[in-house]
VEXTOR-840281 format. One record per atom (N, C-alpha, C): atom name; x, y, z. Coordinates in steps of 0.05 Angstrom, whole numbers, plus 5000, padded with zeros to 4 digits. Example, Ala and Ser with C-alpha at 12.3 -4.5 7.8 and 13.67 -1.06 7.14 Angstrom:
2
+----+------+-------+------+
|  a | east | north |   up |
+----+------+-------+------+
|  N | 5264 |  4886 | 5156 |
| CA | 5246 |  4910 | 5156 |
|  C | 5264 |  4934 | 5156 |
|  N | 5257 |  4955 | 5142 |
| CA | 5273 |  4979 | 5143 |
|  C | 5258 |  5001 | 5157 |
+----+------+-------+------+
end
This chain:
104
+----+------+-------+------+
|  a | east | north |   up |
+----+------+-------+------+
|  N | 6877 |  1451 | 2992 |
| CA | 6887 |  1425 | 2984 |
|  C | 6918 |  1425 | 2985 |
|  N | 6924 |  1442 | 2995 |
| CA | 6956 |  1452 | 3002 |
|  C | 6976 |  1422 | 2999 |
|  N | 6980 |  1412 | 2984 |
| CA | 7006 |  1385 | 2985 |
|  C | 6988 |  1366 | 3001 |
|  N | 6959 |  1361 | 3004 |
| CA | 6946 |  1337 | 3020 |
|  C | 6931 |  1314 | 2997 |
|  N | 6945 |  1295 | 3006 |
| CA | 6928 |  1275 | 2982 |
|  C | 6908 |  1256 | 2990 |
|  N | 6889 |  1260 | 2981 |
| CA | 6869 |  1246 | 2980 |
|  C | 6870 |  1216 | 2984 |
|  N | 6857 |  1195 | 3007 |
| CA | 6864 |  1163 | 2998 |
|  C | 6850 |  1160 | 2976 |
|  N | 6854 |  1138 | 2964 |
| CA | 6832 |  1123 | 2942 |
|  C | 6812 |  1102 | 2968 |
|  N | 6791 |  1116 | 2957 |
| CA | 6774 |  1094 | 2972 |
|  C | 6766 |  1070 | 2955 |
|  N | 6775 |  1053 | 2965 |
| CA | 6762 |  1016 | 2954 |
|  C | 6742 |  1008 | 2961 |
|  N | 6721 |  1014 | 2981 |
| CA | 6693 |  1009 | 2987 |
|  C | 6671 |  1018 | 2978 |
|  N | 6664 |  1014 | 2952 |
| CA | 6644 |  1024 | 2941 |
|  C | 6624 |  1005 | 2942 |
|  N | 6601 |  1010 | 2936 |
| CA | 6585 |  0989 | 2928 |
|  C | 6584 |  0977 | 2903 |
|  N | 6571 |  0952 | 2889 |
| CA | 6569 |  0936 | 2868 |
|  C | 6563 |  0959 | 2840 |
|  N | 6527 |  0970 | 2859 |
| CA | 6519 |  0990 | 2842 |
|  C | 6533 |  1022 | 2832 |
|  N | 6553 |  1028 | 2855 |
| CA | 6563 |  1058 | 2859 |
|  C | 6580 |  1045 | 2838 |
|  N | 6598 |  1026 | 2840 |
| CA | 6617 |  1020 | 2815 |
|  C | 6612 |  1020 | 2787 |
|  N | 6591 |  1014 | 2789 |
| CA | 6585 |  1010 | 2753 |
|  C | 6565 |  1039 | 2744 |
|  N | 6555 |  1050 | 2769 |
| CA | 6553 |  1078 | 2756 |
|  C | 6576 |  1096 | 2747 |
|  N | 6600 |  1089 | 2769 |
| CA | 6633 |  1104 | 2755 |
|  C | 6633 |  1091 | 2729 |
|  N | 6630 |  1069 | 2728 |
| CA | 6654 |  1065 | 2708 |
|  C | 6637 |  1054 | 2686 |
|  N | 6610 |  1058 | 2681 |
| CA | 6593 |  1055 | 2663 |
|  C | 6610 |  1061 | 2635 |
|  N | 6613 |  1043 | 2619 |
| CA | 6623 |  1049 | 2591 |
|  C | 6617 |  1064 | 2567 |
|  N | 6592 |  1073 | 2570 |
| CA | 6572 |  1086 | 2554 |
|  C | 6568 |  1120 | 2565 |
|  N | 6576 |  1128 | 2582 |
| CA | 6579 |  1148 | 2595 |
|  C | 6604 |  1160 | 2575 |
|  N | 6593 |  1186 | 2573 |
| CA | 6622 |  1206 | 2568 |
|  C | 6629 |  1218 | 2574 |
|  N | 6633 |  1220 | 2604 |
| CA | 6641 |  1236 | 2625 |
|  C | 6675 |  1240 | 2618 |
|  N | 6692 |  1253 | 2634 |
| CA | 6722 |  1256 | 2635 |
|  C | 6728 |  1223 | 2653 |
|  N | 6751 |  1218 | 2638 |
| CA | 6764 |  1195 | 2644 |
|  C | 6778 |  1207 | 2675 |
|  N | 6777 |  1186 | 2695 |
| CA | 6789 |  1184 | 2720 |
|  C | 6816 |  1185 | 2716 |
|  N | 6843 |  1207 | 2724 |
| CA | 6869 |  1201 | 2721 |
|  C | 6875 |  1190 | 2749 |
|  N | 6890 |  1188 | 2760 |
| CA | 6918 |  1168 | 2780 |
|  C | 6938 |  1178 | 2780 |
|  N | 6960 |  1186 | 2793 |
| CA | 6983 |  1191 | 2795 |
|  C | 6998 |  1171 | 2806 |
|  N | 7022 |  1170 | 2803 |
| CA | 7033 |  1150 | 2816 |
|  C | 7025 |  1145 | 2844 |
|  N | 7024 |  1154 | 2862 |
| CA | 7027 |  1150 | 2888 |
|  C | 6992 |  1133 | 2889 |
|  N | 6975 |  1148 | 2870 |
| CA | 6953 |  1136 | 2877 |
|  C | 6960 |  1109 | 2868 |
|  N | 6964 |  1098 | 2840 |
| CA | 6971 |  1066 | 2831 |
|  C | 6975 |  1053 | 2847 |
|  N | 7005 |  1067 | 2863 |
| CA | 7023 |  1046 | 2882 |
|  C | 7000 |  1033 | 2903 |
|  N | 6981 |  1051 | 2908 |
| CA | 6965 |  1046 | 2927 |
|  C | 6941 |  1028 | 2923 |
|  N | 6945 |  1025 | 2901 |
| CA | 6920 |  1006 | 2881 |
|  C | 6931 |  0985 | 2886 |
|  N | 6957 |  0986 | 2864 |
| CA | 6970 |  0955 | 2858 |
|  C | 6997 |  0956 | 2873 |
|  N | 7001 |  0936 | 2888 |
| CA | 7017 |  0932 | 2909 |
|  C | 7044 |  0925 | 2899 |
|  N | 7061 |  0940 | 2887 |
| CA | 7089 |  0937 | 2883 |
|  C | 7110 |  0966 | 2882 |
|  N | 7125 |  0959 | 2876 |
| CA | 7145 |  0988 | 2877 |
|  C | 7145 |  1002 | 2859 |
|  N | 7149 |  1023 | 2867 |
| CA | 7156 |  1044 | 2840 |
|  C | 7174 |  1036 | 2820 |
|  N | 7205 |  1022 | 2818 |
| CA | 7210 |  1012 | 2804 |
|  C | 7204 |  0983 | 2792 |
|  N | 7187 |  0975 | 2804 |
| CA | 7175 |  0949 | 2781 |
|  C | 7158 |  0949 | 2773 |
|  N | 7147 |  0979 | 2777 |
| CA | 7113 |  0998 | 2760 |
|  C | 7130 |  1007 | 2736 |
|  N | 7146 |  1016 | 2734 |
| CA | 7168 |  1021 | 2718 |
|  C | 7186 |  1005 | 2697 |
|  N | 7182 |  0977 | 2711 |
| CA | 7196 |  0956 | 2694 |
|  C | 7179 |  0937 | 2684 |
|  N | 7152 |  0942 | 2692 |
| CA | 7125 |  0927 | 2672 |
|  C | 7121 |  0944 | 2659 |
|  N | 7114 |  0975 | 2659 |
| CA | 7110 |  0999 | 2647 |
|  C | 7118 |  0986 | 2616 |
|  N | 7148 |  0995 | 2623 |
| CA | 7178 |  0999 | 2604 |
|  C | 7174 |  0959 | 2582 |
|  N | 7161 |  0950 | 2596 |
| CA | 7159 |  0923 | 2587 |
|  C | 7132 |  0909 | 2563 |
|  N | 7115 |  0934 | 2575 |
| CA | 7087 |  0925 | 2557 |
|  C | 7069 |  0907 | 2581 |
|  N | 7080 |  0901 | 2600 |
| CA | 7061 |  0890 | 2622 |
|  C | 7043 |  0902 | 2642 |
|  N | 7044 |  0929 | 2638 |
| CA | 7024 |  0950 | 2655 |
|  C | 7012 |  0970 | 2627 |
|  N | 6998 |  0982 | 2635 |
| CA | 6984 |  1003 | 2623 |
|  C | 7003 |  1035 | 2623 |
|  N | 7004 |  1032 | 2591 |
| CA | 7028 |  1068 | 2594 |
|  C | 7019 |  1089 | 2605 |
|  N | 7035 |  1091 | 2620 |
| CA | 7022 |  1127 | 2626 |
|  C | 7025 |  1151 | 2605 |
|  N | 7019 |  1176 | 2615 |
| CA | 7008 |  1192 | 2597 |
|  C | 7024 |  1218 | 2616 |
|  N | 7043 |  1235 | 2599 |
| CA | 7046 |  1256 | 2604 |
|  C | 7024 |  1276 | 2600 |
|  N | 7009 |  1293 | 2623 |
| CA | 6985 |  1313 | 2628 |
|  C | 7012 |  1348 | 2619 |
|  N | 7031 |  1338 | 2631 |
| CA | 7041 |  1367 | 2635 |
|  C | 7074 |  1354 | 2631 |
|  N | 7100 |  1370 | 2630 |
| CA | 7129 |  1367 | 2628 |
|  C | 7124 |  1343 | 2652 |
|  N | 7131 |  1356 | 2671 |
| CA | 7131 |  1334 | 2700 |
|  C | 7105 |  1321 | 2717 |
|  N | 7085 |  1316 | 2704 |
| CA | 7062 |  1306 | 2714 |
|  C | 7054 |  1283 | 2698 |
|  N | 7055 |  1268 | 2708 |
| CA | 7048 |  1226 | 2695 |
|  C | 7021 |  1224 | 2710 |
|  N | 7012 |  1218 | 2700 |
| CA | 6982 |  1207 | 2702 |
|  C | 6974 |  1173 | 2694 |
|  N | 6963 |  1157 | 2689 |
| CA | 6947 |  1128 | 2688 |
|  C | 6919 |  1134 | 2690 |
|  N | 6905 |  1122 | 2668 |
| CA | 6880 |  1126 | 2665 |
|  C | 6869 |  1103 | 2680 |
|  N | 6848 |  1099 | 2699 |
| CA | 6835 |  1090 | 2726 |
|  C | 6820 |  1062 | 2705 |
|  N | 6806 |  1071 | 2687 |
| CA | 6789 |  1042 | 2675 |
|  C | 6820 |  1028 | 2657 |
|  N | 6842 |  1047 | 2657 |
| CA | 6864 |  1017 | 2645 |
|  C | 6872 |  1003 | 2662 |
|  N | 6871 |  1026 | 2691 |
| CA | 6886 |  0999 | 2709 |
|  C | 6864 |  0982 | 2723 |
|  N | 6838 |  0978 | 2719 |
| CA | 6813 |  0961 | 2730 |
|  C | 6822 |  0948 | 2710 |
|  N | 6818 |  0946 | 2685 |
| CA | 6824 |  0930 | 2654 |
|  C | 6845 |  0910 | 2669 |
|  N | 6869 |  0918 | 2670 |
| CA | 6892 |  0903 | 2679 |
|  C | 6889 |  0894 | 2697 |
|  N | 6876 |  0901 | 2722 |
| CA | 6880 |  0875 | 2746 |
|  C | 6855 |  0854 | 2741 |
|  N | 6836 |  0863 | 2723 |
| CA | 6819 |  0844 | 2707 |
|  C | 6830 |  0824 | 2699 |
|  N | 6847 |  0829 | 2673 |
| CA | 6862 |  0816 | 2661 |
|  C | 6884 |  0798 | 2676 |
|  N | 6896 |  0799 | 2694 |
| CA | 6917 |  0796 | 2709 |
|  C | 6900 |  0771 | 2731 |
|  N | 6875 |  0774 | 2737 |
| CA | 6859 |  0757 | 2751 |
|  C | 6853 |  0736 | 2740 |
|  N | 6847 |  0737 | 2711 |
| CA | 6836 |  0718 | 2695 |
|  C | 6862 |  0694 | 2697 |
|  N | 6848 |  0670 | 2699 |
| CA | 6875 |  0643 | 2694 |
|  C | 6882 |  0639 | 2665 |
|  N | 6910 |  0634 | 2661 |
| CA | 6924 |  0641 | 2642 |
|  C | 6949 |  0611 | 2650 |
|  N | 6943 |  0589 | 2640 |
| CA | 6965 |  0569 | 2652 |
|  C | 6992 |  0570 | 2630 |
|  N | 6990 |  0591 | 2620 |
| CA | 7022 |  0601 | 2604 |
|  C | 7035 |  0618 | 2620 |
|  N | 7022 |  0637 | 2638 |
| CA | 7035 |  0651 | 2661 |
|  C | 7049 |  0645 | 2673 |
|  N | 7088 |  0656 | 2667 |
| CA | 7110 |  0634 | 2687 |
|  C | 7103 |  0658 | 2712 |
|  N | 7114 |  0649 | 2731 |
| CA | 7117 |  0660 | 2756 |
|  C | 7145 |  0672 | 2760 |
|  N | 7157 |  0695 | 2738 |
| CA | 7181 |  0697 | 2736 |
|  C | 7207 |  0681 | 2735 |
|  N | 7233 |  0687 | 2737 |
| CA | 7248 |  0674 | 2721 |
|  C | 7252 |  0651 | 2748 |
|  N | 7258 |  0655 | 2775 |
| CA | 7257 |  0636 | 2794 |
|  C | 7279 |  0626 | 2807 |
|  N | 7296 |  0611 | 2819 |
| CA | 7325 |  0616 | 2837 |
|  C | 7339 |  0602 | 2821 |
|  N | 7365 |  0614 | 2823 |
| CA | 7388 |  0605 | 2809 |
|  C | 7400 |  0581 | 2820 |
|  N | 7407 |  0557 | 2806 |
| CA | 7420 |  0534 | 2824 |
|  C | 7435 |  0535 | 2837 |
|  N | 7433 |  0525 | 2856 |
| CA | 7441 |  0527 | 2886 |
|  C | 7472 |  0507 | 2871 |
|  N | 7501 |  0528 | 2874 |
| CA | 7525 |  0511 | 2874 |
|  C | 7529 |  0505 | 2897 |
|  N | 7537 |  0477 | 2889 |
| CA | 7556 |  0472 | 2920 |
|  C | 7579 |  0473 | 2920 |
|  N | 7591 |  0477 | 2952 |
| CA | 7616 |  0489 | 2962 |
|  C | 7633 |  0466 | 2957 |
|  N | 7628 |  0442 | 2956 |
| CA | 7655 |  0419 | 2954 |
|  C | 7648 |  0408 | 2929 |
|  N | 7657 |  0419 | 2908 |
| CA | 7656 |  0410 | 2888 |
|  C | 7664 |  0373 | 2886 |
|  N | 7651 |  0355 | 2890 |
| CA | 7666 |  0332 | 2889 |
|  C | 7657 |  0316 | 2870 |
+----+------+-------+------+
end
């Protein structure tokens, strides 16, 4: 396994899914590393970082000094959550008014 990472596969079936992630099961929780997330949820490392740091993502978890991990059923939870309609949801802060050049 020399430095080779694994993809996350997203094709599972209905049934294969809810045997993972069966709630009642006490198996070991699924971890994630970053690189896997990024690959989940489609944004950058620093704005995984600035929801993180915000309360808008799911915290990670130091495993070791330099090893960050994300537990797999928080981030299903969250793009759950994140799916659901919510008409209080701004769509961030949005463009600054456009000044104009001839002030008249």
């Amino acid at each position: 396994m020399g430095g080779k990472i694994e993809k996350w596969n997203l094709t599972m079936t209905q049934q294969e899914t809810n045997e993972v992630r069966a709630p009642d099961k006490a198996g070991p929780r699924v971890m994630l590393n970053e690189k896997q997330v990024l690959q989940i949820v489609p944004i950058s490392p620093v704005t995984l970082w600035r929801m993180e740091k915000a309360g808008k993502f799911p915290r990670s978890t130091y495993i070791s000094p330099n090893r960050r991990v994300w537990f797999e059923d928080e981030i299903v939870a969250w793009q759950n959550a994140v799916n659901e309609f919510n008409p209080n949801r701004g769509r961030g802060k949005g463009r600054r008014p456009r000044v104009s050049a001839n002030p008249t």
